[in-house]
Structure formats: C-alpha cells, structure tokens
N, C-alpha and C positions, 0 to 999 in steps of 0.2 A: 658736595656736588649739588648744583640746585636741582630744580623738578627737569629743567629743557636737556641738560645734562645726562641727567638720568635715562631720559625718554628715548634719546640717541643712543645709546649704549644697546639698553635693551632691546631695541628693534632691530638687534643683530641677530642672523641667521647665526644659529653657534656649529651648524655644520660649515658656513660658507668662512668659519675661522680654523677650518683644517686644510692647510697648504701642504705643496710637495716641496722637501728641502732636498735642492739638486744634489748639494754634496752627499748625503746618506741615503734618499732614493724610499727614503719614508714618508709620512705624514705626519706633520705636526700639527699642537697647538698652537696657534696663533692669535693671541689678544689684545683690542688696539688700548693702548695703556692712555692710562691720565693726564694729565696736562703735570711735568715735572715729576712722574708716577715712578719710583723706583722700577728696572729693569729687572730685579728679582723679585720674584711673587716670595711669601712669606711672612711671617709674624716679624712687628717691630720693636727694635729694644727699646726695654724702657729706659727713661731718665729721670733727673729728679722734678723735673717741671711734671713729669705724668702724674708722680705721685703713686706709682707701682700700678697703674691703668692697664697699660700694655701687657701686662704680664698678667695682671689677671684674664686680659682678653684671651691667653695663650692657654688660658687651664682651662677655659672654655669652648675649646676648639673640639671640632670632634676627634675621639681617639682619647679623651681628658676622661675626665671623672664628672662632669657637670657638661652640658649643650645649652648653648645659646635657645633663646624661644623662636621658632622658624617665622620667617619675615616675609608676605608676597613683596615682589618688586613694586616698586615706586611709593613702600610704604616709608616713615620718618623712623629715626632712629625713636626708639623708648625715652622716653624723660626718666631721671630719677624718680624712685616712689614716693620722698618725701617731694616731692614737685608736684606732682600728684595729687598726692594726698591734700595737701594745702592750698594746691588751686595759685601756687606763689610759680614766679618764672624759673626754668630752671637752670640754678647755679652756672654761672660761666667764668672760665680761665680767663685771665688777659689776653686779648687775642695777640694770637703769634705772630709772626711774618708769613707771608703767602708760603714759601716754602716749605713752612712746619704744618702749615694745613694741610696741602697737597701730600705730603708726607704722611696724616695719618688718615687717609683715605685707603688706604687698601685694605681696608680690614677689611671694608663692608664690597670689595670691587672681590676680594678670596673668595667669599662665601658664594657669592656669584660665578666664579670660576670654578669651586666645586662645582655646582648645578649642571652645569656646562657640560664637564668631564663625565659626570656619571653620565646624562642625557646619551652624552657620544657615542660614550664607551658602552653602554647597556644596547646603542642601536647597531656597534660595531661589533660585538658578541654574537647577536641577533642574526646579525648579515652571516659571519664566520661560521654558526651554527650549520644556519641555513644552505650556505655555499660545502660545506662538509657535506653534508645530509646529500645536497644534491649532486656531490661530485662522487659519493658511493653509487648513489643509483648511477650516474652516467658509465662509472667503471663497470658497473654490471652489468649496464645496457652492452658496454664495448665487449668485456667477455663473451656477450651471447654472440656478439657478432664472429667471433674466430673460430674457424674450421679444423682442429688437428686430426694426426692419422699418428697410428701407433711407426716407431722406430723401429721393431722388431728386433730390438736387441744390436742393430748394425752399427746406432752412435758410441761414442765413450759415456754415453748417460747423460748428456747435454752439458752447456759450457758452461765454467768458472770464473772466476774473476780473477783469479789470481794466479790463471795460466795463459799459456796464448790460446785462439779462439780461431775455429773452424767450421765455416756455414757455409752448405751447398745451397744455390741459389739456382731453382730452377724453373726456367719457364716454359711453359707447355705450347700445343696449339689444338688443344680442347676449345672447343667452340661451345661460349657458356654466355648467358647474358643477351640481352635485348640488342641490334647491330650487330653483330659477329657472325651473321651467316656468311658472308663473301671472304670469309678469314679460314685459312686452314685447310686440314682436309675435311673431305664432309665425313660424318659418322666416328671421326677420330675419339678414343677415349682418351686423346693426353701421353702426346709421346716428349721427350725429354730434350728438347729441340734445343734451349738455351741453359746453360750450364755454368756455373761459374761459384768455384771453390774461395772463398775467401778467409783471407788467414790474416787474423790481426796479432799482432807480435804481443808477446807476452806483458813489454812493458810499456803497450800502446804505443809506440814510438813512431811504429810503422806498418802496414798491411800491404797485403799482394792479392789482385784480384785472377786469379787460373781460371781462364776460359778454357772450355773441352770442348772438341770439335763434336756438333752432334754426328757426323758422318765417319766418326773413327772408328776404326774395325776395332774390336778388343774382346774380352770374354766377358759376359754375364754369369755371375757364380753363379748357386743354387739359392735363392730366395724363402727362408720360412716367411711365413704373411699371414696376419691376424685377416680374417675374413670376418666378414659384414656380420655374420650369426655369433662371432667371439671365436669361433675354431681358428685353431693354425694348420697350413697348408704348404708345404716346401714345393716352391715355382722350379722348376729342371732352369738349369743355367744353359746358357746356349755357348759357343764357341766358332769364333769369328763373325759376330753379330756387328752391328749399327750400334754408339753409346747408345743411339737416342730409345733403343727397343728395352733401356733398361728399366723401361717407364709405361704403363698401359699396356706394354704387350702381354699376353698370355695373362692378363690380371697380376701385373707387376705394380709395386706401389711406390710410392719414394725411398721408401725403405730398402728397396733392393738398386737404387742408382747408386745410393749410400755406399752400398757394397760393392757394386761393380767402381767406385769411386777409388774405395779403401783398396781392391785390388789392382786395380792402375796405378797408382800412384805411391801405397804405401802410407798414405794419411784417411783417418778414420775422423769423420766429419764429426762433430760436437751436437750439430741439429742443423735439419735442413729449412729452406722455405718454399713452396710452389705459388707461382703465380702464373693465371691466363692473361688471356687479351684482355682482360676488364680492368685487371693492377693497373698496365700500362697506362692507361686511359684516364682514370678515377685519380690514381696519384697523382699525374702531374696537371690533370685538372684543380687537384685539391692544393697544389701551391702555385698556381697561377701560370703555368707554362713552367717549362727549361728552355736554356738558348742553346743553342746548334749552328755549327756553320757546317757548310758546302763549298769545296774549293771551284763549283762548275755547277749550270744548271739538269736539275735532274726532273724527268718524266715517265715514272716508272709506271706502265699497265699492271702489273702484275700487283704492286704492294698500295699503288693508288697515289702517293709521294708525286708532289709536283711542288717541287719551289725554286727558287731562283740562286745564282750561286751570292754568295755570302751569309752572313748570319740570322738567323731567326727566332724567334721563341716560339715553340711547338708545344701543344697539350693535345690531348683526346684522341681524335681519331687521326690526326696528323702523327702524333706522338707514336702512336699505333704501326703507321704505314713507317713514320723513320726507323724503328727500328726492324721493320719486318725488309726490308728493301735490299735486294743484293745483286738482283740484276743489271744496276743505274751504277754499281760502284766499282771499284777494284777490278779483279776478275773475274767477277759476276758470280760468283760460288758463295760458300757459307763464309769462309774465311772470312772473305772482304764483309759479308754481314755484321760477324763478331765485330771487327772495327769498328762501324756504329752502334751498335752494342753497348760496347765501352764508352765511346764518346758521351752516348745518354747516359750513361750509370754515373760517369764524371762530372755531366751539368746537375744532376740529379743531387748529388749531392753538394756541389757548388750551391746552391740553391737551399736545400734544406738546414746549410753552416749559413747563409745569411741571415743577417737580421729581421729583413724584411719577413721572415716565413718564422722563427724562435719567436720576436716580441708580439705578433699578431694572434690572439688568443683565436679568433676564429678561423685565422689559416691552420693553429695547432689542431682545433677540434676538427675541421673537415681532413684535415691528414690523419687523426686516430682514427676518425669512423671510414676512409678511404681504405685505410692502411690493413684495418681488424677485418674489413670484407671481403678485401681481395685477395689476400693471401691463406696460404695453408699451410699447415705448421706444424710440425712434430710433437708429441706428447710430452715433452720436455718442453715447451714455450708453447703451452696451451692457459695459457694467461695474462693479463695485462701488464700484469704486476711483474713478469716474465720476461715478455717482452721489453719493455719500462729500463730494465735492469742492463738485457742486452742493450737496447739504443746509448745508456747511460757511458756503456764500455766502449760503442763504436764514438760516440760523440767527442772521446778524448783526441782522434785522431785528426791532425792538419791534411788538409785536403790535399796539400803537396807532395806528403809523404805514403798515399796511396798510387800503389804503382799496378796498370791492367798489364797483362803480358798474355799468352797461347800459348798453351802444349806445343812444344813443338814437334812438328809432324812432315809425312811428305806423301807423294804421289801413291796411292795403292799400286807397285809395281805389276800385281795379277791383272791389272782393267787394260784394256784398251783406249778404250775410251773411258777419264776419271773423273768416278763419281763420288771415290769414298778415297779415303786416305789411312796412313798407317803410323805409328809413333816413330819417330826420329830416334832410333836407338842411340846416336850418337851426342846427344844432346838432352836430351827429354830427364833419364838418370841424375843429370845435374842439378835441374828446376824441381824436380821432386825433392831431391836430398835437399835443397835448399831451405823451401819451404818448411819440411821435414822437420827441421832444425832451428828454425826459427829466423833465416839469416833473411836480412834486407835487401831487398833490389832497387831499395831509394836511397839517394845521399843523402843519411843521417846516421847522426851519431846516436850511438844505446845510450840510455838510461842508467840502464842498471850498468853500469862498469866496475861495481862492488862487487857484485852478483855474479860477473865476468871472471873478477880478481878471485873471487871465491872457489869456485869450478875449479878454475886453474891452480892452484894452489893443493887442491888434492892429490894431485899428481908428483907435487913435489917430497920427497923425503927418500925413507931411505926403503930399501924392496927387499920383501920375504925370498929365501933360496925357493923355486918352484917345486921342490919336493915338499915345501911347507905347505902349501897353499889348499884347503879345503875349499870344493865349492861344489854346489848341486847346479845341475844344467836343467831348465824349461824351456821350450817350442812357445814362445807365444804369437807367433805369427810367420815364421822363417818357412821353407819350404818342409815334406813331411822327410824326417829323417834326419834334419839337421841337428840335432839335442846329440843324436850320436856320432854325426860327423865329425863333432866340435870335440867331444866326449874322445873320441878314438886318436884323435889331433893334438889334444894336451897329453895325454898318455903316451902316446909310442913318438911322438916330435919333441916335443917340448918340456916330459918330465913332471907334469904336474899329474903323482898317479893317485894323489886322494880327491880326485873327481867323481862325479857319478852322475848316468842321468836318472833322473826323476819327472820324465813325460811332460806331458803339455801342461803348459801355465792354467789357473784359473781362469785368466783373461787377456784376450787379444791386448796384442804392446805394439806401437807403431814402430817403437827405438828398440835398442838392443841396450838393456842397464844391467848393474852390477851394487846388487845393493850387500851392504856391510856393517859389522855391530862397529866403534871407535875401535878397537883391539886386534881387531884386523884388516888396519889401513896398510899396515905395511903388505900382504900378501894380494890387496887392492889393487896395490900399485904394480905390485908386477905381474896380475892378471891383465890387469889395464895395457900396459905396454907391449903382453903379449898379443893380445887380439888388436890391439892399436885404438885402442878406446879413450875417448877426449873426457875433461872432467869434469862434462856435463851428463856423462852415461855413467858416473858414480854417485852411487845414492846411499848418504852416512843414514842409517836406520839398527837395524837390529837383524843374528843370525839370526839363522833354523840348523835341526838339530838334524846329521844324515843319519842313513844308515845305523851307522856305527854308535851312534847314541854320543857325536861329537859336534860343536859345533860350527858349521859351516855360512859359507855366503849363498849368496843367489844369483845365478847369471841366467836373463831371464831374455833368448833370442828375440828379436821382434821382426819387423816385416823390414827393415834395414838391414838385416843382417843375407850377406852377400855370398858367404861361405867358410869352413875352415881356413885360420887363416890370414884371409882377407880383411887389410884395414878396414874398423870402421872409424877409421876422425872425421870428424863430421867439415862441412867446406866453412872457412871463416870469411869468405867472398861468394856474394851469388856471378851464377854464368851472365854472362852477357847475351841478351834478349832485346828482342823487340819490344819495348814498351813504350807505354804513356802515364801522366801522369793527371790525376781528379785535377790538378787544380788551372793547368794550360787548356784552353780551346784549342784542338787540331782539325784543321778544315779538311771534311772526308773527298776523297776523290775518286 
C-alpha cells in the first residue's frame, strides 16, 4: 500500500466503523477492506514461492511465543538486518501479479484491526461499566421513591410466578399533591373509591379485571394494623358499611380492604396497589396521553371534562376529570363511572404494549420515576426489583385477552331513594367461583391443557370402600363450625368413620384441597367424589400422622367450601357478564 493509501485508511474514525446489522440487532465491526482484499481477516497460507514467510508471520502474532516490534502508523515495513547492516537494497521476490500483492497485504491491515478492536472494546467496557454504576444508583434512586405499608398479614405473602396472580388495585380520593384542591372531599384521609381485583391466570393466558362498586353495602371484618409507632391495633369491623369505608375510616389501611376483599369474595389478594389523583395524572403524562372515545359530547361541572364526542388522547388533568366523571354518562351514578374506569385502564395499557412507549428509553425512565411516586404498595413489592418482576408477569398478557367485567350487584332494596347497592345473590357466587378457580371470561384457549390432562387424570382409577378412607379435617377459611359439619357428614352419612377433626388450618385457604401421600390415591378418589371435588383440589404430597398414630390425609376447608355435602366442582365456564375487553375502543355514553 503506498503512503496516499495508507493516509486514507487511517483517517478512519474506528468508532464510525461500528454499524448496526438489521438482521441480529447488534453492532458490528465494519472495515472498508483492500482493493481485491480477502473477505476473511486472518493469517495467510504459505506456499512455496513464500519460502515458509507466512507462517513465520503467524508464530509471531500475538498469542505466539515471539511479538512483532510495535509499528506507529504510516511507518515502512523493516528491511531485513543484513540490508541494513550493508547499506545494500533489500532483497526482492520477482514481483507477483497484482493479485498476489494485494493478497499479502493483510498482514499489516490485522495489526491495524487489532488497534481498532481493543480501542473499541476497552471504550465500550468503559461505557458498560459506567452505564451499570449508574443504572444501580438510578434503581436506588427509584427504590427511595416507593411508598409501602405493612399487609398485616391479610395477603397470601405476596405473588408467585408460578401461580396465578391477584392484585387489588385501589384508588383513593385523598387530596395530595400540588392542583388537587378542587378534587375530592375536602379533609378526606383516602377512602377506597376505585377498586379493582385483578386476577392474571396462572398460565398467563388470560386475566380478569373485578371492579367493586365503592357504594356496596357489605361487611368490614375486624382489621389488626400495624400503626405508625410499630404497635398493632385491631380496627372493630363494621356491618352493613359502604366498600369504600374499608379504607381511611377509623384509621383503616389497605390492609383491611384486603380483607374486606377476601371476605366478599372468597379470594385473598396476593398484594395490593393504592394510587391518588397524582398516579392518574403523572402516568399518563409519562407516556404521552391515552386515547378515549365519547359516543356524545360531554360538559361535566362537577369532574371538569369537556370534550367533544369522538375520540381523543387525554393526560393530566383531563386524564384526571375522564375518569372522575359520572354525572355526563350512563345513569349518572358510580356504576356508569366504573365504565370509564375500565375504558382508561384499557388504553392504558394499549399504550404501555405499544412500541412507541417499550423502545423509547426516556418514555421507559419517565414511567419508572412516575410509576415509583405515585403508587403505594404492600411490603411485599416494596421494591424495584419487585416490582420489575410483577410487570415482567403482567407483560406476558395480550391485550385482547384481558377482560374488565363488575360485581354484579342491584338496587339497595332498604333506600327509597338509591344511593348504595347490594350484591346480586343470584349471580355474583358465579364470578367469584370463576375467578376463584382460575377460569376465563375471554375466548381463549389454556396453555396448559397437560396440566388440565393432569388434574383430571387423578380422579381416574379405581376408589377405596369409605370405611377405608383416613383423613384429618381443618377450617381454613369455611364458616366457624364447618370442620364438624363435614366431620359429623362422613360418619353418620356416608361411612367414612376414620375421620376426625383437628381444628383450624395454620393458614387461611381460598379453595377447599385434599392433599395425599401416592398410597392413598385410591381412598382420594373416593373422598373426592364424595364431597364432589374436581382434580384440581387434589394435591399428590405427603400424609400426617392422626390420632391413632395412623397415617391419614388432609382435607383442608377453604372459603369455597359451601357446606356438608355440597358440591364443590369447581365451573369449567365463566358466567356470562357484561364486559370489555383492553384491546377494543368502546365509545362511553
């Protein structure tokens, strides 16, 4: 290569020779090669015209036993020593054909490519170091930002991965933050206004978002509650209260909606979230609006909402007023609020599964540092890393396959005039056992149908006489008394008289299972068929040892368990509901 040859090469930026290769979505080397420059970098075979040249060049590489003498750019190759030494020309080949020259030019273009590589890769280490370093401190910074409050013992000890997954989601109308004075009531400490039970299916498949009316009559248990000094303090449960008083009233904390939750329904949330007027606002300012439509134009005094009918993109304080607004819709009540409720939570996440909000690293950071300040968060997701982990899980779901549905509920028959409403006994039982159980209210097919195959398959064989059948009875959630019901039911009914109860479970059970060592599947089965148990409430594990010093199973009641008796097969069809689903726009009206 002459000197002008040389001079062009070198005056390459060697970062501005790292390209993105579309296919793999990496960075590559890229080096503009030789004039007839072999496409493979690498040492050249010798031949016999070299005279074993090449190959010595190749024991002198580094990584060899011997290095080359380091060369600055645009210096000439070495002469031989006796050239040197004699001051005589030095020795030359018969020159080649063009071909064979350009051919052994890469020796000295490697060396050069090494330089390169290290330069890069010591500045891209550098960067990686640096980007680490400062991607802990930012986690840390975000940790300081989340607000948790103790569970008080009301979750299952927060969610899994590897089960389905149950987050109450609630929004307050605490007036907190700079703008929020004309919001709420005034002096309010945060009552439990917006509610919504969400239940992602075990095999991600599918989720159900349970809206509670805050206006539903039902019962507040008794609340223990870690208080501000570290003491615990059991709050009095009320009876025929407002949901929303399961919150702020009497120094109620989330921890006790939990429970007024788990006792409505029969499901015991995994971990809650709280969020005020500020989530609203700060979120969907941090991904750039949500779109909403309006079947009609609305001018609501009350929530502030004025926009026109058809669709719009709303953040902040508009964001604020859509979903605070109930007066301009439906029949002006909460209900029809819920409805846009849902609609937002549906663009919201329509939005957050787009690309435009995932590949934009600074829509990502304004939604973690949005996200970590707004919300409030159980001591089980009092972390990023926490947090991180849940989003990872909800992330698996298609937007299509999230379906918002309501309690279903009706007129408080005691009002005259109605304010508050009451559970739809004839209906309601359904959407809980549904949830309950894991079953879908979106058309989709499970995942797991192994898992399905599996269950079912326990049931199959052949069944112990009920006078064989040992088993210990626990209350872990059933009403007080049922451990003997059930207890008194297989004995004088049914003949199974090596029963016995042995009191309340260790720990609250949402289901009613039946757990068994392999050796006593067969007497499984026909406990199973007696209380009408599906076989997914049979759990193959290991006895315990009764009374008698024999060994027995475990039938361990839970808060599905309906009475002596009483089938529990759980529904393999959810009811038929009003719902929506995240991934359609429905114009509110």
């Amino acid at each position: 290569m002459d000197a002008q040859g040389r001079g062009r090469a070198d005056n390459i930026d060697p970062a501005d020779q790292w390209v993105l290769n579309p296919d793999t979505g990496e960075y590559e080397l890229r080096l503009t090669p030789s004039t007839a420059q072999s496409p493979v970098p690498g040492p050249r075979r010798p031949s016999p015209r070299d005279g074993g040249r090449a190959a010595g060049a190749r024991a002198r590489q580094p990584g060899g036993e011997t290095r080359p003498e380091p060369r600055t750019r645009g210096t000439e190759v070495p002469q031989p020593r006796s050239a040197r030494r004699r001051g005589a020309e030095p020795e030359r080949e018969p020159e080649p054909p063009q071909g064979r020259r350009a051919a052994r030019r890469p020796v000295k273009k490697k060396s050069r490519t090494k330089k390169v590589l290290l330069w890069t890769g010591g500045t891209v280490a550098f960067v990686l170091v640096a980007v680490t370093a400062a991607g802990y401190l930012y986690i840390q910074h975000l940790n300081g930002n989340i607000t948790s409050l103790s569970d008080d013992g009301a979750s299952t000890g927060g969610f899994s991965k590897d089960q389905a997954i149950n987050i109450l989601l609630i929004g307050t109308d605490k007036r907190t933050g700079k703008g929020n004075e004309g919001y709420g009531d005034a002096g309010s400490v945060g009552h439990a206004d917006t509610n919504i039970l969400l239940h992602l299916s075990k095999d991600r498949s599918n989720a159900t978002a349970l809206s509670i009316p805050r206006d539903l009559i039902t019962d507040i248990p008794d609340c223990p509650t870690q208080q501000e000094d570290g003491t615990r303090k059991v709050i009095p449960g009320s009876v025929g209260a407002r949901f929303n008083q399961s919150l702020g009233q009497d120094g109620r904390t989330p921890s006790c909606t939990m429970r007024t939750v788990t006792e409505l329904t029969g499901i015991t949330p995994d971990d809650f979230m709280v969020a005020d007027f500020n989530a609203v606002k700060t979120l969907t300012e941090a991904v750039d609006g949500v779109d909403v439509c309006l079947a009609k134009d609305i001018d609501d005094a009350d929530s502030h909402l004025k926009l026109s009918k058809g669709t719009h993109t709303i953040s902040g304080e508009q964001a604020l007023a859509f979903v605070r607004t109930r007066h301009s819709v439906g029949f002006g009540g909460d209900l029809s609020r819920i409805g846009l409720q849902q609609q937002f939570l549906g663009a919201l996440m329509r939005k957050l599964k787009g690309n435009s909000t995932l590949t934009s690293p600074t829509k990502m950071l304004k939604l973690a540092e949005a996200g970590t300040k707004a919300l409030t968060v159980d001591d089980k997701l009092d972390s990023i890393g926490k947090l991180k982990d849940l989003g990872l899980e909800l992330g698996k779901l298609n937007p299509k396959n999230l379906t918002f549905t309501t309690v279903p509920v009706k007129d408080n028959p005691a009002e005259k005039v109605h304010a508050t409403v009451v559970l739809d006994e004839a209906k309601a039982p359904a959407v809980f056992d549904a949830v309950r159980n894991d079953v879908s209210f979106s058309d989709v097919k499970k995942k797991q149908k192994a898992a399905k195959d599996a269950q079912a398959a326990r049931l199959k064989g052949s069944k112990a006489p009920a006078s064989e059948v040992r088993v210990r009875i626990l209350n872990g959630g059933a009403v007080n008394g049922s451990a003997q019901a059930v207890l008194n039911w297989l004995q004088n009914d049914e003949g199974v008289t090596r029963s016995e109860n042995d009191g309340n479970a260790p720990a609250p059970a949402a289901r009613t299972t039946l757990e068994y060592a392999p050796g006593q599947a067969a007497q499984a089965r026909r406990l199973a068929a007696l209380m009408g148990m599906s076989g997914s409430a049979l759990k193959p594990g290991k006895s315990v040892t009764n009374s008698q010093g024999l060994p027995a199973m475990t039938l361990t009641l839970g808060k599905d368990f309906k009475g002596a008796g009483v089938s529990l097969t759980v529904p393999s069809k959810a009811p038929e509901v009003d719902k929506s689903t995240a991934d359609k726009v429905k114009c509110a009206s």
